[in-house]
C-alpha positions, 0 to 999 in steps of 0.5 A, spaced: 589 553 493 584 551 488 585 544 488 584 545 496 578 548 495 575 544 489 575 537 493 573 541 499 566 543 495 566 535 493 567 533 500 561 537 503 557 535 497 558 528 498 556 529 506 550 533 503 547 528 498 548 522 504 541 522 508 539 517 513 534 515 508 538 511 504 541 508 510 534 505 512 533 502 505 539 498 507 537 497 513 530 494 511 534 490 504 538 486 511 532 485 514 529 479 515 522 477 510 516 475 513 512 471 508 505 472 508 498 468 506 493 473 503 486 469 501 483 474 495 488 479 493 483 480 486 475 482 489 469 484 485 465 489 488 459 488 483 454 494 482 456 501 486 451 505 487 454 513 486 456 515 493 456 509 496 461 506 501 464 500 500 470 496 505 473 492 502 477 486 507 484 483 505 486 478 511 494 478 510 496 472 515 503 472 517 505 464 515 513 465 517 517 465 524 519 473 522 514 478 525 511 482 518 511 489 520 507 493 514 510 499 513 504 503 509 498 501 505 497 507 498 491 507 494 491 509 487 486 514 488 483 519 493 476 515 493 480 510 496 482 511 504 486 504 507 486 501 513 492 497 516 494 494 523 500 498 525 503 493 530 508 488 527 503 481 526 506 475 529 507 468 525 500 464 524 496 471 526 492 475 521 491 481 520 486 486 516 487 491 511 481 496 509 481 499 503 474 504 504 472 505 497 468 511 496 464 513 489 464 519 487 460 523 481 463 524 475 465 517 475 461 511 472 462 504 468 467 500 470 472 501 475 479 498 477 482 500 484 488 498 487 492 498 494 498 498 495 502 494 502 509 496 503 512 491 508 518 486 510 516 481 504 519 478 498 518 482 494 517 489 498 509 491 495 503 487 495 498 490 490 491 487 492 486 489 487 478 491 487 472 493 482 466 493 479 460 497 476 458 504 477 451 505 477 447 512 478 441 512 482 436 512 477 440 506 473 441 502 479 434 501 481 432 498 474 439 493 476 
């Protein structure tokens, strides 16, 4: 009766520990990969002023017959708030990442963001870089 119960316990463990979640990565790693043309993954924004809005672009074309599908795009901070099309791009069409970088006080000096693409590529993340010099008010008059 024990040996009964033990591997009754593994049983619904193993039925547990198994999500939908896993299944969606495998089906993602089958799938077919876009390949993708991105002009400037590395931009420099200069001087910021502190608390001022900066947008930076990133055009991601699509270059190969696989429609690219983006799955999310993440910041590397909470300054940071990306923008990115939601519907699959088609080969030869573009679309467009915003990253809105947003400077905060307490912060000053050199600076270096990043966003980050998940999508149907190879490899599956695209890190597109951004930074700069951050200025007070007062400094940045005399710059």
């Amino acid at each position: 009766m024990r040996k009964i119960t033990s591997y009754f316990i593994i049983y619904l463990l193993t039925l547990i520990s198994c999500d939908s979640s896993s299944d969606k990565q495998f089906v993602k790693s089958n799938t077919q990969k876009a390949i993708i043309s991105i002009t400037n993954t590395d931009v420099n924004l200069g001087n910021v002023t502190i608390g001022e809005v900066k947008k930076i672009k990133y055009y991601v074309k699509n270059i190969s017959s696989t429609p690219l599908i983006i799955d999310s795009v993440s910041s590397s901070c909470v300054c940071t708030i990306a923008e990115y099309p939601r519907k699959p791009i088609l080969q030869n069409d573009s679309g467009l990442i915003i990253a809105n970088f947003e400077s905060k006080k307490g912060l000053q000096g050199y600076f270096s963001k990043s966003v980050v693409m998940l999508a149907n590529t190879n490899p599956a993340f695209t890190v597109l870089n951004f930074k700069g010099n951050l200025l007070s008010d007062s400094l940045n008059k005399f710059h």
